[in-house]
Residue frames relative to the residue before (quaternion, step in Angstrom):
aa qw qx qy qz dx dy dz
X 1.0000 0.0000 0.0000 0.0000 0.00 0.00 0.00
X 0.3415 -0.5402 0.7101 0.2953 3.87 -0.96 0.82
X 0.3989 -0.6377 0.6589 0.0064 2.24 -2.58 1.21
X 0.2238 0.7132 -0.6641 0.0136 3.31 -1.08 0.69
X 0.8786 -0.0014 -0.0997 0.4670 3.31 -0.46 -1.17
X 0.6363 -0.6035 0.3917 0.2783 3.42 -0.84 1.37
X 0.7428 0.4238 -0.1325 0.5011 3.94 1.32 -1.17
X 0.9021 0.1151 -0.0619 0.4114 3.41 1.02 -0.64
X 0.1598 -0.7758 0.3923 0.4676 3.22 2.17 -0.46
X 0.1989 0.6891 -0.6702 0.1909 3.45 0.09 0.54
X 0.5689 -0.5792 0.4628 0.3558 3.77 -1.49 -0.24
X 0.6116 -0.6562 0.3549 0.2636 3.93 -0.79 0.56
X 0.1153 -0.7838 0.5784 0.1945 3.50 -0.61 0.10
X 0.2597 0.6592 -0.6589 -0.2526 3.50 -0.73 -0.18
X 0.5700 -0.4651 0.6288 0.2517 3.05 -2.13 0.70
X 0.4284 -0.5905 0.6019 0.3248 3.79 -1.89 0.13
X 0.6631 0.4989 -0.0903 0.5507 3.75 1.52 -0.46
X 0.0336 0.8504 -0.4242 -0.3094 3.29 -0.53 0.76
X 0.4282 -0.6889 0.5580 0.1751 3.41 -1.69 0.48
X 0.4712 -0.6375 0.4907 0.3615 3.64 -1.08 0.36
X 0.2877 -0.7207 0.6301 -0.0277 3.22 -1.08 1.02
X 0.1660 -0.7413 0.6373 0.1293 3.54 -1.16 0.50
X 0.2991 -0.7837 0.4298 0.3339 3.89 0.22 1.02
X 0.4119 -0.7535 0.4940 0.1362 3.84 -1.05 0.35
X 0.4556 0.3831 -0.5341 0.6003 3.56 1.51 0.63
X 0.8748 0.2162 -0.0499 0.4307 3.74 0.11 -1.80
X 0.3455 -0.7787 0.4633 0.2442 4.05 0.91 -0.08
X 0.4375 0.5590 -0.6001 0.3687 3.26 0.90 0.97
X 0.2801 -0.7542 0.5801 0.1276 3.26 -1.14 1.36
X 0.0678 -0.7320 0.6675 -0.1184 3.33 -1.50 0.79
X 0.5702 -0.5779 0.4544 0.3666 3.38 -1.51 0.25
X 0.0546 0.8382 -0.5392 0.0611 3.93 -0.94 0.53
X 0.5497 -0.7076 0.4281 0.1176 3.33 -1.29 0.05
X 0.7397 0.3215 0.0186 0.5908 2.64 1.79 -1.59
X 0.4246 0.7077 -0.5623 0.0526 3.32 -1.56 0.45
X 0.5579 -0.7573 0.1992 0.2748 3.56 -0.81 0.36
X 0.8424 -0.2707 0.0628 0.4618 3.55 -0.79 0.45
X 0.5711 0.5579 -0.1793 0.5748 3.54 1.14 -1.75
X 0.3142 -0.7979 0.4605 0.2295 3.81 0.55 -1.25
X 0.1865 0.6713 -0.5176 0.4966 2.75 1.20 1.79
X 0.2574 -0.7679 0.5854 -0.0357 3.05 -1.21 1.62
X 0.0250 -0.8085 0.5868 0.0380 3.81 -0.17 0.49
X 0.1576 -0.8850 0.3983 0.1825 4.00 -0.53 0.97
X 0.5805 -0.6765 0.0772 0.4465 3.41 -0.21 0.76
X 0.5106 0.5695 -0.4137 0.4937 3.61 1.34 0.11
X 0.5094 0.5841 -0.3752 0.5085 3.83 1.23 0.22
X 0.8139 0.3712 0.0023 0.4469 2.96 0.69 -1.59
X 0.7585 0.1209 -0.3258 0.5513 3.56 0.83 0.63
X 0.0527 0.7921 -0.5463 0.2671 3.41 1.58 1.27
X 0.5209 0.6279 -0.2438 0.5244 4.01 -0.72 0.62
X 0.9172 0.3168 -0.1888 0.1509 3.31 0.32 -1.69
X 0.1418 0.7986 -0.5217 0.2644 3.59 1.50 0.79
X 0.7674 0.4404 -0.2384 0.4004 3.31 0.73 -1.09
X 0.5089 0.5149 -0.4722 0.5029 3.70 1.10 1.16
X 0.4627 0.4340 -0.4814 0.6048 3.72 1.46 0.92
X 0.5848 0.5237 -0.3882 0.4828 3.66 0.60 -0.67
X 0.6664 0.5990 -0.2388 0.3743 3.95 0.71 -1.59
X 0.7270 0.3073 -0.2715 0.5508 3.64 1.32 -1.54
X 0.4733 0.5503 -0.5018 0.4705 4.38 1.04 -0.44
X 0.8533 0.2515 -0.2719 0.3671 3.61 0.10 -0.40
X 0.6970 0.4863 -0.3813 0.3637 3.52 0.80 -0.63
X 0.3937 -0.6799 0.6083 0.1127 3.18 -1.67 1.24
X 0.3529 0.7603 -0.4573 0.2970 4.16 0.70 0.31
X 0.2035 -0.7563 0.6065 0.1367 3.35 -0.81 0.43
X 0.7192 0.4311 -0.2811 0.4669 3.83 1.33 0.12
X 0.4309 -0.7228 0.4658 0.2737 3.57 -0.12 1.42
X 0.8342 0.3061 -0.3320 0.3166 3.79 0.34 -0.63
X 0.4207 0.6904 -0.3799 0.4495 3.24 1.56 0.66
X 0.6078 0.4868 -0.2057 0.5928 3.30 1.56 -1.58
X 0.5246 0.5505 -0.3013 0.5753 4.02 0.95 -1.03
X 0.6529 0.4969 -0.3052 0.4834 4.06 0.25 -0.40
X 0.7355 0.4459 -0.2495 0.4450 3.20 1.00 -0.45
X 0.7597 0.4386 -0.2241 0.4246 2.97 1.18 -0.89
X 0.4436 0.6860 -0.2051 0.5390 3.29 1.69 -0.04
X 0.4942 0.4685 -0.3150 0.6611 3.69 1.69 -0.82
X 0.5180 0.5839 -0.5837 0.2237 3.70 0.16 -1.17
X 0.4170 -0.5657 0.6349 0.3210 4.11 -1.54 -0.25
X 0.6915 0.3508 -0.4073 0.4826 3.62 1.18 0.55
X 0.4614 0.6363 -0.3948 0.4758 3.50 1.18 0.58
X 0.0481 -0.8600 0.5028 0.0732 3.60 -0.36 1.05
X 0.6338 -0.4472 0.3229 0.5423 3.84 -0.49 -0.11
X 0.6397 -0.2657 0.1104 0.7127 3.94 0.72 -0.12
X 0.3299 0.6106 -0.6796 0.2378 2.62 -2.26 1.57
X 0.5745 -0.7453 0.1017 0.3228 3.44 -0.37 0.33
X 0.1863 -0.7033 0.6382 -0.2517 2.87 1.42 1.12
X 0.8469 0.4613 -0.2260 0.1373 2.28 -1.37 -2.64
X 0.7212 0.4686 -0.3199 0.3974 3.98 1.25 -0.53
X 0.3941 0.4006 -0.5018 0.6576 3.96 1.54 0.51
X 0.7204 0.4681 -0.4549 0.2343 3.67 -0.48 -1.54
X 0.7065 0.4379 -0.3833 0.4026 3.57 0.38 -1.03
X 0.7569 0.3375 -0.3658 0.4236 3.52 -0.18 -0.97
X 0.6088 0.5214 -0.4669 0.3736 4.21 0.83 -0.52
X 0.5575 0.5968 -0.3388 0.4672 3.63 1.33 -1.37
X 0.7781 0.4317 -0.1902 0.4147 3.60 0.83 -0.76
X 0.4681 0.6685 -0.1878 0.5465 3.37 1.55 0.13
X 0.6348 0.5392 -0.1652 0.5283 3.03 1.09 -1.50
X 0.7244 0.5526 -0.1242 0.3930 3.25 0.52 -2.12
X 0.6195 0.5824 -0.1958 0.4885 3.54 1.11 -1.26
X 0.6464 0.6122 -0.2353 0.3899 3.62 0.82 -1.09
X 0.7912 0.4914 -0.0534 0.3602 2.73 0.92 -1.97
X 0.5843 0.4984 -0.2187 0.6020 3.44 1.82 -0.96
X 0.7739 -0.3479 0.3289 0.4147 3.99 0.60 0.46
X 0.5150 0.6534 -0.4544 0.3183 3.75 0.87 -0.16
X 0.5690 -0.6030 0.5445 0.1269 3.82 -1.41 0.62
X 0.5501 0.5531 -0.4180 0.4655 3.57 0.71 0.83
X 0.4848 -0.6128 0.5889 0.2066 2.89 -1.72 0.99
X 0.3959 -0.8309 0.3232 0.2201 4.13 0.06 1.13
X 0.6893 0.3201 -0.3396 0.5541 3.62 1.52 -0.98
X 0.4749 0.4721 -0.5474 0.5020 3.82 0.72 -0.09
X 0.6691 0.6342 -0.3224 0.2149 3.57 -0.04 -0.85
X 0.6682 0.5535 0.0297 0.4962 2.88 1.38 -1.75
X 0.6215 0.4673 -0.3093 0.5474 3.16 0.82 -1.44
X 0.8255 0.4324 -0.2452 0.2674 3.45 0.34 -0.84
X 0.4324 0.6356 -0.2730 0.5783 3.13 1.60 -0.28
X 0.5135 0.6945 -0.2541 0.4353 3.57 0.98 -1.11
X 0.7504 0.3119 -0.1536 0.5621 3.23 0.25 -2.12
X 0.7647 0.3499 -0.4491 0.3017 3.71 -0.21 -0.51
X 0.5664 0.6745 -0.3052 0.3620 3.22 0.99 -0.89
X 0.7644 0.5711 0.0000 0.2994 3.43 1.31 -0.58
X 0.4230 0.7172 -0.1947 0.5184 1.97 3.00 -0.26
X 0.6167 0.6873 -0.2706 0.2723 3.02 1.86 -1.44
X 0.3990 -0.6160 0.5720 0.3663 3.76 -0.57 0.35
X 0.5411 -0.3702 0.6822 0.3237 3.31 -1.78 -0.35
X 0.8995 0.2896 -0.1483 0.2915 3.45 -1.27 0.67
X 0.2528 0.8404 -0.3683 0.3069 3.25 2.24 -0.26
X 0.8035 0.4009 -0.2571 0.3571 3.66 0.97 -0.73
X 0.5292 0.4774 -0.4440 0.5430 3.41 1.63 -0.01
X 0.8733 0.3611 0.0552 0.3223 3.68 0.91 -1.50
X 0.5326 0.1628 -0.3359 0.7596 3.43 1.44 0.74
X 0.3117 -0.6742 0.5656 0.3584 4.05 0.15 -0.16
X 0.5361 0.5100 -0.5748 0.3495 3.52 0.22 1.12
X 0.3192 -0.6234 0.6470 0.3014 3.93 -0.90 0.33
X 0.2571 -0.7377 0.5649 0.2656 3.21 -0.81 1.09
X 0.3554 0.5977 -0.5651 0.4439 3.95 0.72 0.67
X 0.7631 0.4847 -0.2464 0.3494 3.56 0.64 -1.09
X 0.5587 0.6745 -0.1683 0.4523 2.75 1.98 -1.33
X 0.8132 0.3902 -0.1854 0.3900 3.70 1.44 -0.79
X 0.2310 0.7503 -0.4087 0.4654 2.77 2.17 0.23
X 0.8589 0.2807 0.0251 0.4276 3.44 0.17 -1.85
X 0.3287 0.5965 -0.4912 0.5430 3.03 1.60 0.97
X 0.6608 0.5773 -0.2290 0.4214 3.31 0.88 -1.84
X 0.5354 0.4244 -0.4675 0.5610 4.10 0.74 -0.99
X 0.7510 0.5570 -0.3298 0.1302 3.56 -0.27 -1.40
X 0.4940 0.6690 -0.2091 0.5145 2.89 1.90 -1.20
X 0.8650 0.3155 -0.0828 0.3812 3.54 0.25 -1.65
X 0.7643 0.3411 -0.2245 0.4991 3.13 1.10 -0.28
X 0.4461 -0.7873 0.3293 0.2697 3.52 1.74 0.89
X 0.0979 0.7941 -0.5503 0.2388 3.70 1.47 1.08
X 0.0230 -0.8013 0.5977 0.0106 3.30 -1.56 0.95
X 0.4831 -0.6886 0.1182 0.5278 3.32 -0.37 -0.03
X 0.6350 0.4225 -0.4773 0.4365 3.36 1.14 0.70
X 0.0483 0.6999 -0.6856 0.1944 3.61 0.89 0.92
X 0.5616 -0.5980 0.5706 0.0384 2.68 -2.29 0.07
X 0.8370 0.0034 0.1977 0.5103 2.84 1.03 -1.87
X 0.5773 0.6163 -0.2308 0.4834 2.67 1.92 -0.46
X 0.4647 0.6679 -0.2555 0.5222 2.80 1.91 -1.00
X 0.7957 0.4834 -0.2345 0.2797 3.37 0.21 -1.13
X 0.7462 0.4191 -0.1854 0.4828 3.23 1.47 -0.93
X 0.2902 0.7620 -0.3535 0.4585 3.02 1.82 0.09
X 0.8161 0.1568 -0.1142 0.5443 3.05 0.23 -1.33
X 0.5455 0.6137 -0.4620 0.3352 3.71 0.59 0.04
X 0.6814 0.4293 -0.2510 0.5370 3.22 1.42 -0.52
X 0.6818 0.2796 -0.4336 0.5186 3.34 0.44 0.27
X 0.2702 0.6412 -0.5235 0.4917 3.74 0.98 0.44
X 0.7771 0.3732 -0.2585 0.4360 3.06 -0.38 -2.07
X 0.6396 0.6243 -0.3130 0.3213 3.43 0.57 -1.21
X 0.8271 0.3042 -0.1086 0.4599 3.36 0.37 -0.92
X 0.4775 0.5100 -0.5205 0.4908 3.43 1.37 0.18
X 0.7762 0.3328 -0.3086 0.4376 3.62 0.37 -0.79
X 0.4162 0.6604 -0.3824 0.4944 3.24 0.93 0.34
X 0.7134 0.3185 -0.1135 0.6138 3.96 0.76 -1.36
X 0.6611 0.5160 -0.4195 0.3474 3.65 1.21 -0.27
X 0.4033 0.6656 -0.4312 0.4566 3.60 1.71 -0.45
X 0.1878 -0.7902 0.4979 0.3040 2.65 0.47 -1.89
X 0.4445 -0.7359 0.3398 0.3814 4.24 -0.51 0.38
X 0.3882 0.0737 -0.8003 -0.4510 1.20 -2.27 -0.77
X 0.7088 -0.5045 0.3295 0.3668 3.57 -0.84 0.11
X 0.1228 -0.8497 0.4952 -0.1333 3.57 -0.74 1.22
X 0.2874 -0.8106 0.4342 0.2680 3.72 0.68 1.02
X 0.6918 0.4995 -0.3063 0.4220 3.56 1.08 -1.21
X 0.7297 0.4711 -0.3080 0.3883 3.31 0.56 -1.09
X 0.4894 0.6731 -0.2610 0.4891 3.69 1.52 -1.55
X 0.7526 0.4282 -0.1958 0.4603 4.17 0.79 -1.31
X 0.5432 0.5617 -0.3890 0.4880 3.62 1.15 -0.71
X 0.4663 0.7413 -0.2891 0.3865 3.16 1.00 -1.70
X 0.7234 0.6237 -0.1246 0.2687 2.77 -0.17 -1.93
X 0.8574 0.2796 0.0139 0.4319 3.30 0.24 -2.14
X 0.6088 0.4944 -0.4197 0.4569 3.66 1.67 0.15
X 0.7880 0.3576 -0.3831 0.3231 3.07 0.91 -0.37
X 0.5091 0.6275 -0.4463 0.3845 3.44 1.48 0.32
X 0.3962 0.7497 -0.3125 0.4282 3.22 1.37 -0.82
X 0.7001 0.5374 -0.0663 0.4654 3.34 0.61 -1.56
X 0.6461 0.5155 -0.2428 0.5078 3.72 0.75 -1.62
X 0.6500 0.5797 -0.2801 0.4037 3.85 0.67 -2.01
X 0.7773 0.4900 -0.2106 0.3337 3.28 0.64 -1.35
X 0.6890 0.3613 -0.2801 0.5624 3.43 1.21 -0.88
X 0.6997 0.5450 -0.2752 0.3709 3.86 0.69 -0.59
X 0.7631 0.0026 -0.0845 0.6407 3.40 0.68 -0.79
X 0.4893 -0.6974 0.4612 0.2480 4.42 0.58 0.40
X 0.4468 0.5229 -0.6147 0.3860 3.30 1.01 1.18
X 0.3761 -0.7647 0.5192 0.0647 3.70 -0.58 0.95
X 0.0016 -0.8552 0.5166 0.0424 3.52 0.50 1.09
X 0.4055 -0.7127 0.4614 0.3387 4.17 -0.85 0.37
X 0.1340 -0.7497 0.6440 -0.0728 2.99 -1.54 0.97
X 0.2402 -0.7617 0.5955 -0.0867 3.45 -1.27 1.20
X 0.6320 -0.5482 0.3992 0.3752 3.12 -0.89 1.07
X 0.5063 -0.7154 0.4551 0.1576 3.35 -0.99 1.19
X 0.1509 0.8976 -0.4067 0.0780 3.89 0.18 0.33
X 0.0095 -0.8964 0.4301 0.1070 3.96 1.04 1.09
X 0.3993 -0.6986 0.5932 -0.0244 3.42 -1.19 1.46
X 0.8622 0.2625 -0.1576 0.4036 3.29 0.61 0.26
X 0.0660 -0.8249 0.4495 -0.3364 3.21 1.51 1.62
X 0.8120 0.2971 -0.2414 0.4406 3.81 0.72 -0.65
X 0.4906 0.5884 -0.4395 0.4689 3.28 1.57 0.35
X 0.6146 0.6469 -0.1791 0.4144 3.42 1.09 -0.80
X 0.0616 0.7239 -0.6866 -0.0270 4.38 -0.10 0.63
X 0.7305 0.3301 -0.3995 0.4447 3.56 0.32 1.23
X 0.2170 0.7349 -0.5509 0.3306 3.33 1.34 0.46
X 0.4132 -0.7547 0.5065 0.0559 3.05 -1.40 1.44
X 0.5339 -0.7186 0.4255 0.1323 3.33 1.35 -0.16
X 0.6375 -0.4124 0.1079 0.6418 3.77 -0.40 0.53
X 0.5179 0.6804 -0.4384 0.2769 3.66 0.05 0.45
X 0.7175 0.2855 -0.0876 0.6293 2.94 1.47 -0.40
X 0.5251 -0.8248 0.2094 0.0134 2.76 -0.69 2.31
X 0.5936 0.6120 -0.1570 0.4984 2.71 1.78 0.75
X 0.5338 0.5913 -0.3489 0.4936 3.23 1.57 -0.57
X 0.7285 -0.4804 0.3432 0.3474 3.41 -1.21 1.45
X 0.6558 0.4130 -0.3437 0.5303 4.11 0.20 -1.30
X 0.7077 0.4462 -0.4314 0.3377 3.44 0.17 -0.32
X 0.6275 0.7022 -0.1066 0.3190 3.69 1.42 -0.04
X 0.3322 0.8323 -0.0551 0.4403 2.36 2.47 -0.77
């Protein structure tokens, strides 16, 4: 079944303007962008309601491959087909994965903290600030591990180099916008960054997305993931 609206599956709008909205789980109204055909507004503390239990996922898991640990959290019944979830999961999956492969980090401090920022991110950052908040939780995840402020040095630097790198190949795919594909994204090219920057060598499996028919904006052999492209 395609995803859209969490309440009715209908299809999404977004607007260029926001408008006040009155969410339809909790009725707290607010200003927004998004909502679906019918005009049902879900806010993003609704919609990624559930997702405590992705500190529990990285405290126990013993992987060393973020999109394995990210698979799980993606199974979760608070994981939707895109939403801002997807802007804790990535950098925590990578936390987890990082730890486990030899990395220097305390995991529930890590996580937790990843958590809170990650939560700042809105929904929709990638049509409407031009950042993907996947990319955005990448370079959360350096900041986290490499104790980056904003008067780092280096930490600073690779901070934002990774979400650079991140979001160029991101905008090089191109949209529409695809949390799954946008998160894969994400964790290969950090994967990559971790390994040459600081020499922790996180695993990584052929990428192979399973959930193409959830998706009315799948891009279709364009995305370096879809199964035909594996062939």
């Amino acid at each position: 079944m395609k995803e859209e609206c969490i309440i009715c599956k209908a299809p999404l709008e977004y607007l260029t303007e926001n408008e006040y909205m009155e969410c339809a789980v909790c009725g707290k109204k607010e200003q927004s962008k998004a909502r679906c055909i019918q005009g049902h507004y879900v806010c993003d503390e609704c919609h990624t309601n559930g997702m405590d239990c992705v500190l529990e996922i990285c405290l126990n898991e013993k992987s060393k491959n973020p999109v394995y640990i990210l698979e799980k959290m993606m199974s979760m019944p608070f994981c939707h087909m895109h939403g801002p979830e997807h802007h804790v999961m990535v950098g925590a999956a990578l936390a987890a994965a990082y730890k486990n492969a030899g990395g220097k980090i305390q995991i529930d401090k890590a996580v937790c903290e990843i958590y809170s920022r990650g939560k700042n991110v809105p929904g929709g950052t990638c049509g409407f600030w031009g950042a993907c908040g996947a990319a955005l939780s990448s370079g959360i995840f350096m900041s986290v591990i490499t104790n980056a402020t904003p008067l780092s040095v280096e930490e600073w630097g690779m901070s934002n180099s990774l979400t650079s790198k991140v979001l160029g190949k991101i905008g090089e795919i191109g949209g529409p916008r695809c949390c799954k594909r946008n998160s894969y994204t994400a964790i290969t090219q950090t994967v990559a960054f971790a390994a040459e920057k600081l020499g922790v060598q996180m695993e990584l499996d052929d990428i192979v997305c399973t959930r193409m028919a959830q998706n009315n904006q799948c891009i279709g052999k364009r995305c370096p993931f879809n199964p035909q492209n594996k062939k």
